[in-house]
C-alpha positions in Angstrom: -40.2 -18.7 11.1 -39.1 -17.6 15.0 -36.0 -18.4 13.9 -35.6 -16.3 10.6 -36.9 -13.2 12.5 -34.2 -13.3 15.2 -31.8 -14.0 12.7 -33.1 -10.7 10.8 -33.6 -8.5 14.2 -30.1 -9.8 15.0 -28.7 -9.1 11.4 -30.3 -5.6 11.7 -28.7 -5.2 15.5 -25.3 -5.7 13.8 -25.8 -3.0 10.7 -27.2 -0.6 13.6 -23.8 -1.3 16.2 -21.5 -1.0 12.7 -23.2 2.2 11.9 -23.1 4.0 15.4 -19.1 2.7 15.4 -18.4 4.2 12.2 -20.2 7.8 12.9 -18.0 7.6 16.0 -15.0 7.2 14.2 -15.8 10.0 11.9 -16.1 12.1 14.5 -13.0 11.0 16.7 -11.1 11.2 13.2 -12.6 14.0 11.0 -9.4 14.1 9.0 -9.8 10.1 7.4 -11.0 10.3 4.2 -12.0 6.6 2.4 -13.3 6.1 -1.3 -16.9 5.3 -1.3 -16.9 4.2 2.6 -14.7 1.4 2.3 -11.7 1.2 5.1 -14.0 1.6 8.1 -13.4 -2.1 9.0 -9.5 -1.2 8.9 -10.1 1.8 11.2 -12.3 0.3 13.4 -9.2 -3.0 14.2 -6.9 0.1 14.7 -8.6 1.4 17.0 -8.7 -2.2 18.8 -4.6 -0.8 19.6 -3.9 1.0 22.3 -1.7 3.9 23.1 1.7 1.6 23.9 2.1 0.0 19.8 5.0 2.1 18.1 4.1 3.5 14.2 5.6 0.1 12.8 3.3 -1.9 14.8 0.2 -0.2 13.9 1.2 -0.4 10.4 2.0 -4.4 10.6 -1.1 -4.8 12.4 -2.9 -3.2 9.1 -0.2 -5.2 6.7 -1.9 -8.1 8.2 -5.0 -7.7 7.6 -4.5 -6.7 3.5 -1.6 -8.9 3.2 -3.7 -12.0 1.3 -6.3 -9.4 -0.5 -7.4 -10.5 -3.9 -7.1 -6.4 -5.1 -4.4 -3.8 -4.1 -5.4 -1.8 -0.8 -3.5 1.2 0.0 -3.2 2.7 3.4 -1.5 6.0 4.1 -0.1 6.7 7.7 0.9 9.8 9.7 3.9 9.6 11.2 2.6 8.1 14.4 1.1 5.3 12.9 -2.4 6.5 12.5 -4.4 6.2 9.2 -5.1 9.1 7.4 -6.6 7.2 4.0 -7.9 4.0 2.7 -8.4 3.3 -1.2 -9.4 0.2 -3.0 -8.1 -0.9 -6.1 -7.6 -3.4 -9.0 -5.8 -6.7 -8.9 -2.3 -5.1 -9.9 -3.0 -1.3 -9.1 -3.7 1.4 -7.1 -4.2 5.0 -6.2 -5.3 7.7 -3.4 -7.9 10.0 -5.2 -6.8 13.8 -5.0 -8.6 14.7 -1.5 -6.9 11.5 0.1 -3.5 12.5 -1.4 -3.8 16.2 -0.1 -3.7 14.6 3.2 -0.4 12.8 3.3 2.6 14.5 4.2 5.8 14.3 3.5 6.5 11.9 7.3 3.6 10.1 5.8 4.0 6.0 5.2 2.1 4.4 2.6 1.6 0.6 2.6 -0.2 -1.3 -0.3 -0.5 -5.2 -1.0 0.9 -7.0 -3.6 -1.7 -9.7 -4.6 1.4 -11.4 -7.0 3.4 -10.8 -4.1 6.2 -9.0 -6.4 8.4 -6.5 -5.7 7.5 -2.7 -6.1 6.9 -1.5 -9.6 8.2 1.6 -11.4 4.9 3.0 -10.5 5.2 2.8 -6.8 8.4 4.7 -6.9 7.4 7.2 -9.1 4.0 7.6 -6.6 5.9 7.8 -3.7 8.5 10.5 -5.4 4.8 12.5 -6.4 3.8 12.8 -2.8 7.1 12.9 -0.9 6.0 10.2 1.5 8.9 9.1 4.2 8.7 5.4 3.0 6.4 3.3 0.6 5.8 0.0 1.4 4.6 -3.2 -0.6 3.4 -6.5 1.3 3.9 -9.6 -0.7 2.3 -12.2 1.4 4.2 -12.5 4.8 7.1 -10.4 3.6 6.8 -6.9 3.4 9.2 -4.7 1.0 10.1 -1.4 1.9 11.7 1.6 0.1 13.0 4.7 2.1 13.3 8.1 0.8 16.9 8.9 0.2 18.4 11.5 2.2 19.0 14.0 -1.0 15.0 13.2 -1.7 13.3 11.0 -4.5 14.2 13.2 -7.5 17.5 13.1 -6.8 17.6 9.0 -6.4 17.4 8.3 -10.4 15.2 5.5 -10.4 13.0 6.5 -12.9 16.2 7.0 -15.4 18.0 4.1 -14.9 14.6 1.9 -14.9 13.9 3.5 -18.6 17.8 3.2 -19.4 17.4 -0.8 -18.8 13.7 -1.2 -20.4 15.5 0.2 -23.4 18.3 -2.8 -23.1 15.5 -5.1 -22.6 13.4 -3.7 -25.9 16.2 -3.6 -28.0 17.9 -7.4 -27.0 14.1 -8.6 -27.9 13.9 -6.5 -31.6 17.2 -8.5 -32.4 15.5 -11.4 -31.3 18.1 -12.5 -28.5 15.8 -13.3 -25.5 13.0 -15.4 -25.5 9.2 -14.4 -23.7 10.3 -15.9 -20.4 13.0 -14.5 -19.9 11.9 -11.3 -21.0 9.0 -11.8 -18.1 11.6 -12.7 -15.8 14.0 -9.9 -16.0 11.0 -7.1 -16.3 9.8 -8.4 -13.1 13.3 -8.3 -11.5 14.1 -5.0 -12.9 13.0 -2.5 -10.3 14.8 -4.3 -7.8 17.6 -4.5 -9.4 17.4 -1.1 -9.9 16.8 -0.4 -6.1 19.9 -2.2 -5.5 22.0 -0.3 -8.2 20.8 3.0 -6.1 21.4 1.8 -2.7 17.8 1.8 -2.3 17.4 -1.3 -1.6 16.3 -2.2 2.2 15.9 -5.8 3.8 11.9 -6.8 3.6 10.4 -6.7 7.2 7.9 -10.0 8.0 4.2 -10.0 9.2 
């Protein structure tokens, strides 16, 4: 019995210490905004960095932590390294909710896990043309893929036309019956890096 209550009192010490260090970092960082209270844990190993880790090591040091996740996690960045938003997701998606994505600008970096550990999807380069970010990155176990923004901007980069161009190959070689279900899965999950490498956009993966 003594030793159930000092587990408890110690249990309830812990949820007090957790509570006071998150209601810090609210107020340290009033900008951070986090779906339902999740990402505190995230914040709180940032903060363990100090002042001499350049933006790509905060943003590893993160990458780390997410990289063997069983759901997507997305982090957004300023361009000092700093987190500005945390959202949770599904197993093969995710998205900031529209007060997280007011906040990232366009020298933001957005990171997100890859639980498949595949390369980006059409999605992720259509999101990162939506907000403008700087880069978009995808970690897929210890590697991490990266995408930059062109120099004459996403919408001038025509991934999202030459992706559909090639689904459209795809669809029609499989109506006239010339490709079988695997290799159907195996090109559709090459595709968007072949496309990436059709537009120059194509960067070498850093590693964790």
């Amino acid at each position: 019995m003594i030793k159930l209550l000092l587990k408890l009192v110690t249990d309830r010490l812990e949820t007090l210490s957790r509570g006071s260090k998150r209601a810090l970092l609210r107020e340290q960082q009033p900008h951070m905004v986090m779906n339902s209270g999740v990402g505190e844990d995230l914040l709180l190993e940032e903060n363990q960095l100090d002042a001499g880790h350049d933006t790509f090591e905060r943003i590893r040091h993160i990458e780390r932590q997410i990289a063997e996740a069983a759901i997507e996690i997305a982090v957004a960045f300023d361009a000092a390294g700093g987190i500005i938003a945390v959202m949770y997701g599904q197993p093969s998606t995710v998205q900031f909710d529209w007060k997280q994505e007011r906040l990232i600008m366009p020298e933001g970096i957005i990171t997100h896990n890859h639980p498949y550990k595949t390369y980006f999807s059409a999605d992720d380069v259509s999101y990162a043309h939506r907000l403008n970010v700087a880069e978009v990155r995808a970690v897929a176990g210890n590697r991490v893929h990266r995408m930059l923004r062109p120099p004459a901007g996403w919408a001038a980069c025509g991934f999202k036309g030459l992706y559909n161009s090639e689904m459209r190959k795809i669809d029609h070689r499989i109506n006239q019956g010339k490709i079988s279900k695997e290799q159907t899965k195996r090109e559709f999950l090459a595709l968007s890096e072949k496309c990436a490498k059709a537009l120059s956009l194509f960067t070498q993966p850093d590693t964790l």
